[in-house]
mmCIF entry with sequence, helices, sheets and N, C-alpha, C, O atoms, coordinates in Angstrom:
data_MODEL
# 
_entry.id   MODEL 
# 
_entity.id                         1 
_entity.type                       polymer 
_entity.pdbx_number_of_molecules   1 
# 
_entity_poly.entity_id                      1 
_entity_poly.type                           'polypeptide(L)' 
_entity_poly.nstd_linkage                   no 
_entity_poly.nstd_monomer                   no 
_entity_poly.pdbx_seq_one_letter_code       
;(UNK)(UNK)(UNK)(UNK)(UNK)(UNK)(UNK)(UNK)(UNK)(UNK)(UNK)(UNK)(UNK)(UNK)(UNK)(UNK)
(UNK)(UNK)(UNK)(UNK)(UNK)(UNK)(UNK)(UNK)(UNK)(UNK)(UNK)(UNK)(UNK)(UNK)(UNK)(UNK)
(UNK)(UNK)(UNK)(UNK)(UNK)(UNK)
;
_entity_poly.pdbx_seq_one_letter_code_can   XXXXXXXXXXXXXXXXXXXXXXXXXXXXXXXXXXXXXX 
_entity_poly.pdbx_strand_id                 A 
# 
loop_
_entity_poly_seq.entity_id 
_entity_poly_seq.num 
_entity_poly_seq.mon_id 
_entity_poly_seq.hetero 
1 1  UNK n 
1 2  UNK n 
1 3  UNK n 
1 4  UNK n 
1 5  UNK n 
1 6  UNK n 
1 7  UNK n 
1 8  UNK n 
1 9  UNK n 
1 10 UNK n 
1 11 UNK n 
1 12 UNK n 
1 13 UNK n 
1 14 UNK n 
1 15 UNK n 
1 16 UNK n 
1 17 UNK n 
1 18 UNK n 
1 19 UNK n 
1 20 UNK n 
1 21 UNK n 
1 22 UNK n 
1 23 UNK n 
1 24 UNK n 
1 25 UNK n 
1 26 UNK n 
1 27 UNK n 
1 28 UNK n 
1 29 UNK n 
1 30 UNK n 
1 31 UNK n 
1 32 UNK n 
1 33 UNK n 
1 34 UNK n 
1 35 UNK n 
1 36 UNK n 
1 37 UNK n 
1 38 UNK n 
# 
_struct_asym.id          A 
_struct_asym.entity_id   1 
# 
loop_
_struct_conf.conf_type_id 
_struct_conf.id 
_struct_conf.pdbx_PDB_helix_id 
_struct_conf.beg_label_comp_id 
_struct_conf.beg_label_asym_id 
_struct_conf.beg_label_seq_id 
_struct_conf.pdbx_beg_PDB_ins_code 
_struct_conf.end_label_comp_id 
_struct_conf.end_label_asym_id 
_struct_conf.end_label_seq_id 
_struct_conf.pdbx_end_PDB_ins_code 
_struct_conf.beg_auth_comp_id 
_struct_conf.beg_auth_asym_id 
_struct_conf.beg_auth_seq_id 
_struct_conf.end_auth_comp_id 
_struct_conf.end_auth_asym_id 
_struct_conf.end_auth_seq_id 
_struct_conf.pdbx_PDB_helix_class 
_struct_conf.details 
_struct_conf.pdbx_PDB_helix_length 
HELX_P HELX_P1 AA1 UNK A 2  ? UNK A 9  ? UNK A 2  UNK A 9  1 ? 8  
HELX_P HELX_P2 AA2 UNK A 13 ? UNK A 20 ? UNK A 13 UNK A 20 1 ? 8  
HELX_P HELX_P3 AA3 UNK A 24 ? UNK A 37 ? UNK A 24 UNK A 37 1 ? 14 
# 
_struct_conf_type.id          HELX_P 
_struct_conf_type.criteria    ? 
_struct_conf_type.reference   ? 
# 
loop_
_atom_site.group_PDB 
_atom_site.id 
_atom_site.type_symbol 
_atom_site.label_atom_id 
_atom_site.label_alt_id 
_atom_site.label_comp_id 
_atom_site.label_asym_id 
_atom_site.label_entity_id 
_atom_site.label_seq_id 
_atom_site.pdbx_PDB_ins_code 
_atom_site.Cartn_x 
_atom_site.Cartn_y 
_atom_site.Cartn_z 
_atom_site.occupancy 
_atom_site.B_iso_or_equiv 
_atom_site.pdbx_formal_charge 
_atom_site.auth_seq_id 
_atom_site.auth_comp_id 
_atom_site.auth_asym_id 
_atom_site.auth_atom_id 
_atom_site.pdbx_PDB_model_num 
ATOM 1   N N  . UNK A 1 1  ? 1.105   3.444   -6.606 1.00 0.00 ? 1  UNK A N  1 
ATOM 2   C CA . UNK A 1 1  ? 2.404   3.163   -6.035 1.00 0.00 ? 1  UNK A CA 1 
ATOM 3   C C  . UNK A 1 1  ? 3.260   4.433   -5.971 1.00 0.00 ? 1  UNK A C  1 
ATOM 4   O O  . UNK A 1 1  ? 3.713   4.711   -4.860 1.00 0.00 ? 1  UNK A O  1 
ATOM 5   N N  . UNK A 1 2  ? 3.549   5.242   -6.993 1.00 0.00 ? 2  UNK A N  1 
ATOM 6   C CA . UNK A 1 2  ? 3.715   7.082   -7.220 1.00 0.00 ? 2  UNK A CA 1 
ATOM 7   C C  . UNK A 1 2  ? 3.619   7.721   -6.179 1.00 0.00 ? 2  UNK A C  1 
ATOM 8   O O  . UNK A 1 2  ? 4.603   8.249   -5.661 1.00 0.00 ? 2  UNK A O  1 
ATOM 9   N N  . UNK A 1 3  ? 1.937   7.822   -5.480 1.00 0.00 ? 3  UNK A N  1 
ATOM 10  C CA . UNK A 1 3  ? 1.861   8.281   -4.740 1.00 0.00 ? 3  UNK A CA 1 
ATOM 11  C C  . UNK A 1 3  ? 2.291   7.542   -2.811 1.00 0.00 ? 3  UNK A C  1 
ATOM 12  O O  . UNK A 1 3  ? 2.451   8.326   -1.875 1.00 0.00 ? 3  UNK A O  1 
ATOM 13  N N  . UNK A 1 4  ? 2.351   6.627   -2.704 1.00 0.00 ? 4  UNK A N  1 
ATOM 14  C CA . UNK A 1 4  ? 3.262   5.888   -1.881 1.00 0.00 ? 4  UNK A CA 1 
ATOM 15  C C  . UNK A 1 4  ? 4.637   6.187   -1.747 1.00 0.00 ? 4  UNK A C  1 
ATOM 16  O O  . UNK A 1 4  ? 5.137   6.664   -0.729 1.00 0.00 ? 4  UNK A O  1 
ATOM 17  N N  . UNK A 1 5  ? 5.326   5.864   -2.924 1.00 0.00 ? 5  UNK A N  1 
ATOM 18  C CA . UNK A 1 5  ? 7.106   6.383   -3.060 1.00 0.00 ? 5  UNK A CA 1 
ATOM 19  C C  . UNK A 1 5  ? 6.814   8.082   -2.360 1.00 0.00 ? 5  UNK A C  1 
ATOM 20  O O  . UNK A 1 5  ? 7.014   8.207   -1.152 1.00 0.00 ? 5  UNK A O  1 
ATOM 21  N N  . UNK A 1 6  ? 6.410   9.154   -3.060 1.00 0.00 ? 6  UNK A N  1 
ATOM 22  C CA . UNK A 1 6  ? 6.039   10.132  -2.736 1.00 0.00 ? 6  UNK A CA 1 
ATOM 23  C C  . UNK A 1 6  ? 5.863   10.028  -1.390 1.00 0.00 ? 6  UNK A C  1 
ATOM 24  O O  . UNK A 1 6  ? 6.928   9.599   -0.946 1.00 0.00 ? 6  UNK A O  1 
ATOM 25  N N  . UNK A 1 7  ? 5.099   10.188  -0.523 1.00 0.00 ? 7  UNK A N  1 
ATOM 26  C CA . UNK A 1 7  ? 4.478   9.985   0.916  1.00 0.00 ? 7  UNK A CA 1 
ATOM 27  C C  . UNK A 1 7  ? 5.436   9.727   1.575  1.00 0.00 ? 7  UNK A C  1 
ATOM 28  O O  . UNK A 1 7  ? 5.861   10.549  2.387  1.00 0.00 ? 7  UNK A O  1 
ATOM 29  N N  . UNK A 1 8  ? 6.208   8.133   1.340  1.00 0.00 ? 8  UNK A N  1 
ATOM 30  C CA . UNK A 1 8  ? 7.040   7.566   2.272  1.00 0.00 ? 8  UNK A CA 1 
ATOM 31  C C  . UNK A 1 8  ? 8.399   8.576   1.685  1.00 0.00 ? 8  UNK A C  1 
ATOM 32  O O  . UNK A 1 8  ? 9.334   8.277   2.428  1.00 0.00 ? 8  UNK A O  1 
ATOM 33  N N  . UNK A 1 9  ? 8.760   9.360   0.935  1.00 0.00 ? 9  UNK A N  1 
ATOM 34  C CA . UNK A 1 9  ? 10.045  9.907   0.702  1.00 0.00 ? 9  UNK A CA 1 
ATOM 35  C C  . UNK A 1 9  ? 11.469  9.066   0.238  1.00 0.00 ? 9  UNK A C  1 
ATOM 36  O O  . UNK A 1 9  ? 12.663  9.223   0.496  1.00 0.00 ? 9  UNK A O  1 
ATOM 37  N N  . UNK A 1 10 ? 10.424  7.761   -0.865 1.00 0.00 ? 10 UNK A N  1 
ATOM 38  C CA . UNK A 1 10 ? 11.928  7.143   -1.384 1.00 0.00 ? 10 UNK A CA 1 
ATOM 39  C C  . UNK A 1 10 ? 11.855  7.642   -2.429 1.00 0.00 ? 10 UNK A C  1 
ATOM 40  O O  . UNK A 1 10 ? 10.830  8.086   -2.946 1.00 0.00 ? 10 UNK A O  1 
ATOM 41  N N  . UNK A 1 11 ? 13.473  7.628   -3.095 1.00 0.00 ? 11 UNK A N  1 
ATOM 42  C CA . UNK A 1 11 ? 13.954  8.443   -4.127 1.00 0.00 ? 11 UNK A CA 1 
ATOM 43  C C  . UNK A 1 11 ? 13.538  7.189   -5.503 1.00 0.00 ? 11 UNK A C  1 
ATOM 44  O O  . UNK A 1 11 ? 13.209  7.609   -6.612 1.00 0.00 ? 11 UNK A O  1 
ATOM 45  N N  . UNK A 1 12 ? 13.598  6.091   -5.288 1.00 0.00 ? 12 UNK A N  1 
ATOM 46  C CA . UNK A 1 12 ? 13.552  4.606   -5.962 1.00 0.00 ? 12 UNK A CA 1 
ATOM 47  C C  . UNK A 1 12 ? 12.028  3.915   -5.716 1.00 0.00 ? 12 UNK A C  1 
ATOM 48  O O  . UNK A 1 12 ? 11.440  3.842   -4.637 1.00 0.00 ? 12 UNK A O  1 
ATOM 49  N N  . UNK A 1 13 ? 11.678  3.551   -6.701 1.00 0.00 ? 13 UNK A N  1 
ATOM 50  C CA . UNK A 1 13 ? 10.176  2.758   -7.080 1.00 0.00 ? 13 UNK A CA 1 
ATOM 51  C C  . UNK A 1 13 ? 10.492  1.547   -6.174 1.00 0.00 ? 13 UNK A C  1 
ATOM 52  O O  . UNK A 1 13 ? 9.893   1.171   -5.166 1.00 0.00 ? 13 UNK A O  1 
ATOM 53  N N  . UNK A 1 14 ? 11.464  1.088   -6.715 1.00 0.00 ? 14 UNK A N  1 
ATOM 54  C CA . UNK A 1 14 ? 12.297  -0.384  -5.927 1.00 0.00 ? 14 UNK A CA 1 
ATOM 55  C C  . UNK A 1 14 ? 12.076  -0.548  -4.114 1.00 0.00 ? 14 UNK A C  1 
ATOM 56  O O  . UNK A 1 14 ? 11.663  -1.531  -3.499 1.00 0.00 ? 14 UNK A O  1 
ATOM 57  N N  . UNK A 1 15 ? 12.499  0.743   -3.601 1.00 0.00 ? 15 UNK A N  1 
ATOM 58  C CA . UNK A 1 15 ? 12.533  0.729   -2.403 1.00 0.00 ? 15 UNK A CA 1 
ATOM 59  C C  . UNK A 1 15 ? 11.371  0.597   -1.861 1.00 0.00 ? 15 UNK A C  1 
ATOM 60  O O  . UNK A 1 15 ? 11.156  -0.078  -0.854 1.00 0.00 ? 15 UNK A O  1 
ATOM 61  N N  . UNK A 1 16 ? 10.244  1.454   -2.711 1.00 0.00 ? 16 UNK A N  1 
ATOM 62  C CA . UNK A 1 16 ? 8.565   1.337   -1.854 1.00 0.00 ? 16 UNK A CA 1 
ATOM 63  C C  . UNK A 1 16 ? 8.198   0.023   -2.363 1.00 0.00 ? 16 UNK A C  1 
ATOM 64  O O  . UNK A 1 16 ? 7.641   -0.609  -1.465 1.00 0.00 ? 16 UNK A O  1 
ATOM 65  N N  . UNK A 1 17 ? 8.278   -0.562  -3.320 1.00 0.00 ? 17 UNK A N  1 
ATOM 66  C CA . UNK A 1 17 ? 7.979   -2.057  -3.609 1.00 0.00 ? 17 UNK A CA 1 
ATOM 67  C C  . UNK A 1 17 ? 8.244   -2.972  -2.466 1.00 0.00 ? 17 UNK A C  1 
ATOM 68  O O  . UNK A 1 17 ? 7.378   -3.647  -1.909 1.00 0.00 ? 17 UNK A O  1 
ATOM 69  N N  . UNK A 1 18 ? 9.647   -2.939  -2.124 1.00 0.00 ? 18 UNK A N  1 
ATOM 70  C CA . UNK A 1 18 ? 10.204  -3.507  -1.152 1.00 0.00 ? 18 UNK A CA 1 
ATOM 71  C C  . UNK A 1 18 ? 9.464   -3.437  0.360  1.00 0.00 ? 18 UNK A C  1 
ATOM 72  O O  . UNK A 1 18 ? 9.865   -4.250  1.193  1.00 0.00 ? 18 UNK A O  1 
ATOM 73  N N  . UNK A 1 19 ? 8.568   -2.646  0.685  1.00 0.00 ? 19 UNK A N  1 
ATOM 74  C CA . UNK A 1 19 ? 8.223   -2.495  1.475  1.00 0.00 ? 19 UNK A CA 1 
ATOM 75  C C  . UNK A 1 19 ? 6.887   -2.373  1.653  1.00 0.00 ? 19 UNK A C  1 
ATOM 76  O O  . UNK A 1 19 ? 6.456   -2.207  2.795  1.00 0.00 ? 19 UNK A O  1 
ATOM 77  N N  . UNK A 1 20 ? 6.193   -2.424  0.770  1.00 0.00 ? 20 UNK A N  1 
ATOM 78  C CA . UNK A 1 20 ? 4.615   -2.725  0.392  1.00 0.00 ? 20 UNK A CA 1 
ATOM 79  C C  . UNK A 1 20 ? 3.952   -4.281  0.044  1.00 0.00 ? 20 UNK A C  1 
ATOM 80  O O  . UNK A 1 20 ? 2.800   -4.608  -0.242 1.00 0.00 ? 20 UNK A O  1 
ATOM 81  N N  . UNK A 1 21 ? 5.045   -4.978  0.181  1.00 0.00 ? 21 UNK A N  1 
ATOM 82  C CA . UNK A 1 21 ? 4.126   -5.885  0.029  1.00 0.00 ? 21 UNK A CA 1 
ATOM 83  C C  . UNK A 1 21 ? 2.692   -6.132  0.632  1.00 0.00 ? 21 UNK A C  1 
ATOM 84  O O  . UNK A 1 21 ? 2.497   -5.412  1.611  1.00 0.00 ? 21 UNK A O  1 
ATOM 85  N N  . UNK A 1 22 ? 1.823   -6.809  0.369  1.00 0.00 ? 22 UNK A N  1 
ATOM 86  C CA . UNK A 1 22 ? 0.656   -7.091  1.290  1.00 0.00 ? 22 UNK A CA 1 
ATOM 87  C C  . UNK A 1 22 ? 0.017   -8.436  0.649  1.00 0.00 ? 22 UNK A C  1 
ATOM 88  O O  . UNK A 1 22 ? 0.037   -8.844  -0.512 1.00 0.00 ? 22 UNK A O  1 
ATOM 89  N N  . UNK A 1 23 ? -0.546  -8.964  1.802  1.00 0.00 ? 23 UNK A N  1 
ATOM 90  C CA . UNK A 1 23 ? -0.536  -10.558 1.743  1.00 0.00 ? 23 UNK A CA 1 
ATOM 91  C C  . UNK A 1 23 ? -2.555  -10.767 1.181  1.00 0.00 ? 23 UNK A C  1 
ATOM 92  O O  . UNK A 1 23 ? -3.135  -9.777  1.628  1.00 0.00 ? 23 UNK A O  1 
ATOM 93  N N  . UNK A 1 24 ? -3.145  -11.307 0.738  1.00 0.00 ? 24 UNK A N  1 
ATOM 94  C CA . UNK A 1 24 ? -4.196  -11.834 0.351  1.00 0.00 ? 24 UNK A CA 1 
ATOM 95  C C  . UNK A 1 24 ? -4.995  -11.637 1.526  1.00 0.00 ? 24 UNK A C  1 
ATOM 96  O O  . UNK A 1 24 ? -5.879  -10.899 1.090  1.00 0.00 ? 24 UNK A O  1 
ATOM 97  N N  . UNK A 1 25 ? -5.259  -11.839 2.803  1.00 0.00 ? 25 UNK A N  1 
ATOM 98  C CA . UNK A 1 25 ? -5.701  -11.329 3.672  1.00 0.00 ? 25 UNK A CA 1 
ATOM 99  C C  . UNK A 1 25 ? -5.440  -10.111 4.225  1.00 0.00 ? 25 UNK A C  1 
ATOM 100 O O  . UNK A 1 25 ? -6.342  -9.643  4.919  1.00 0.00 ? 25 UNK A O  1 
ATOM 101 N N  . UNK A 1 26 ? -4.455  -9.484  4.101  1.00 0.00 ? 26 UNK A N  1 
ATOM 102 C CA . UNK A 1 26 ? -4.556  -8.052  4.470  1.00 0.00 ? 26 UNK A CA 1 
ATOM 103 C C  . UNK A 1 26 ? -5.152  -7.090  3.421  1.00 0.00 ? 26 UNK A C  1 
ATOM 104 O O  . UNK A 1 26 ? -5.745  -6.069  3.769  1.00 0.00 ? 26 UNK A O  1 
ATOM 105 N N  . UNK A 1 27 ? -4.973  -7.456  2.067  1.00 0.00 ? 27 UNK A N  1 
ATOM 106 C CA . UNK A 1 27 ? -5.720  -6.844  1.163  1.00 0.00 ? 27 UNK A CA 1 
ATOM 107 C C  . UNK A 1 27 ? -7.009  -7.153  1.347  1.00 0.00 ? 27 UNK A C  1 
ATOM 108 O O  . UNK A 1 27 ? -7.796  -6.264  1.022  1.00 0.00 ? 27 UNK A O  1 
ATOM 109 N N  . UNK A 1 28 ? -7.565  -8.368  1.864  1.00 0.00 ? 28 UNK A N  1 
ATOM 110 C CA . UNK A 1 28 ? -8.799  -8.143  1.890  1.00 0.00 ? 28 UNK A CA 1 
ATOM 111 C C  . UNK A 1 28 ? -10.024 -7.402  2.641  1.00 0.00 ? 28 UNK A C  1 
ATOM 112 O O  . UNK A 1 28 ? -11.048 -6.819  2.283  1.00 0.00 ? 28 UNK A O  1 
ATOM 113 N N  . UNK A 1 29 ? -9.311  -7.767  4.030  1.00 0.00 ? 29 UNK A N  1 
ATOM 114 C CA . UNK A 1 29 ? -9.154  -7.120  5.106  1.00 0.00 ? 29 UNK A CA 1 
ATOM 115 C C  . UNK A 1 29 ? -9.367  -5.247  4.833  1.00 0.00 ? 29 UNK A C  1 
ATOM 116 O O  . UNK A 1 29 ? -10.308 -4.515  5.140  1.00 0.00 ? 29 UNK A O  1 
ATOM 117 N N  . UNK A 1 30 ? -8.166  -4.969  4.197  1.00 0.00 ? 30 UNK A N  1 
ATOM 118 C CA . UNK A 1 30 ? -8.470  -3.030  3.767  1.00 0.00 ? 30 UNK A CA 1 
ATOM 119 C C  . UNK A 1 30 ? -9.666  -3.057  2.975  1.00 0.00 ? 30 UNK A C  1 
ATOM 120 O O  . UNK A 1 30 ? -10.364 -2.051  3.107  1.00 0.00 ? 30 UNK A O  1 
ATOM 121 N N  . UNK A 1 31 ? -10.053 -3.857  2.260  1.00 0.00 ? 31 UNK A N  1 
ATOM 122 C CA . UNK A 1 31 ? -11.194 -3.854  1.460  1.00 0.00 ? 31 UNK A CA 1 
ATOM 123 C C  . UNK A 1 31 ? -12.440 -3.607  1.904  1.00 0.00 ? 31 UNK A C  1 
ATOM 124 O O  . UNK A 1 31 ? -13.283 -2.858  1.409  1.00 0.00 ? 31 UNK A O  1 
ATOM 125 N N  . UNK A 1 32 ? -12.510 -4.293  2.884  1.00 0.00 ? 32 UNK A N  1 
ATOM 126 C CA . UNK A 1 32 ? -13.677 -4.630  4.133  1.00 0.00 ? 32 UNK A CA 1 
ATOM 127 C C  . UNK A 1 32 ? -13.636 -3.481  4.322  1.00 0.00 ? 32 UNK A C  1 
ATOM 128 O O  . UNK A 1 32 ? -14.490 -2.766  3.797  1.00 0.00 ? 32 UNK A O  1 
ATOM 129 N N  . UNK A 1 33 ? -12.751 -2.998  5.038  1.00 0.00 ? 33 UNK A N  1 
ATOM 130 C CA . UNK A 1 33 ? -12.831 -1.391  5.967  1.00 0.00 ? 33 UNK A CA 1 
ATOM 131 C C  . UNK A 1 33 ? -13.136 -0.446  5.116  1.00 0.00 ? 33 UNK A C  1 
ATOM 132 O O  . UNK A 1 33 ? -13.890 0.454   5.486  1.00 0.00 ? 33 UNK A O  1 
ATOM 133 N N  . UNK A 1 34 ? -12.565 -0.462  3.686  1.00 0.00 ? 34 UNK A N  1 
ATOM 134 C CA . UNK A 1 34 ? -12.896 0.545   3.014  1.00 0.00 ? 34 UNK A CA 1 
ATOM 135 C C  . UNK A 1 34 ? -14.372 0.707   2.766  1.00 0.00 ? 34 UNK A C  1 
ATOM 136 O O  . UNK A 1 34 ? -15.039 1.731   2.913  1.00 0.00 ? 34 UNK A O  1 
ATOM 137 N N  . UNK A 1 35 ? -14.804 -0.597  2.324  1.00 0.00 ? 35 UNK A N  1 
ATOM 138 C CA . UNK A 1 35 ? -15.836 -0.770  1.891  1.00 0.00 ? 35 UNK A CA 1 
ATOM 139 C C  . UNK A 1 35 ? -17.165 -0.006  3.470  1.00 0.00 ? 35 UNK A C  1 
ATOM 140 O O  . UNK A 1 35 ? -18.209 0.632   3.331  1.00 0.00 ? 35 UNK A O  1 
ATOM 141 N N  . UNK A 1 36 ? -16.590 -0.386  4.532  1.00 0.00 ? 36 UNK A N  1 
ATOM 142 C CA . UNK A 1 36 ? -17.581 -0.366  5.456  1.00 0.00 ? 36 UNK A CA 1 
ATOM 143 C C  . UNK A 1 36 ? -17.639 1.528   5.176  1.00 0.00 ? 36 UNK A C  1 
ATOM 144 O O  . UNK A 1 36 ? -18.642 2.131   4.794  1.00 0.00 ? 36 UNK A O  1 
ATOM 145 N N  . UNK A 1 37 ? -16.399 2.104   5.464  1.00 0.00 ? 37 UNK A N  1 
ATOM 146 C CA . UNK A 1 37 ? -16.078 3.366   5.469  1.00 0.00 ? 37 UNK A CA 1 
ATOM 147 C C  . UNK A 1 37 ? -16.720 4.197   4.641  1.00 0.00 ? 37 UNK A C  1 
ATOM 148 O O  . UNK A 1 37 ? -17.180 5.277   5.010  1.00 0.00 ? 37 UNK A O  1 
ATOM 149 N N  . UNK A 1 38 ? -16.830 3.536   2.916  1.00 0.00 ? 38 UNK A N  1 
ATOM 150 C CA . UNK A 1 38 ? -17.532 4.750   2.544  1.00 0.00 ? 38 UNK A CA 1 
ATOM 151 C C  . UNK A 1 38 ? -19.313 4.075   2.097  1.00 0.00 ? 38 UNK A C  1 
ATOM 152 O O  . UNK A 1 38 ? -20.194 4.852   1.729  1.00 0.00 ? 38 UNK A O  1 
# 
């Protein structure tokens, strides 16, 4: 999450929280891809 806040340039943990959510299918979904990827 560190490196997220970082990246996106919020000063607050709170703020990248706020904006990261991700739903049970989209996590699974990145999983897939990752998985295919490496």
């Amino acid at each position: 999450m560190r490196v997220v806040q970082v990246i996106l340039g919020h000063s607050q943990l709170t703020t990248t929280k706020r904006y990261t959510h991700v739903t049970e299918n989209l996590a699974g979904d990145a999983m897939a891809r990752m998985g295919r990827a490496l």
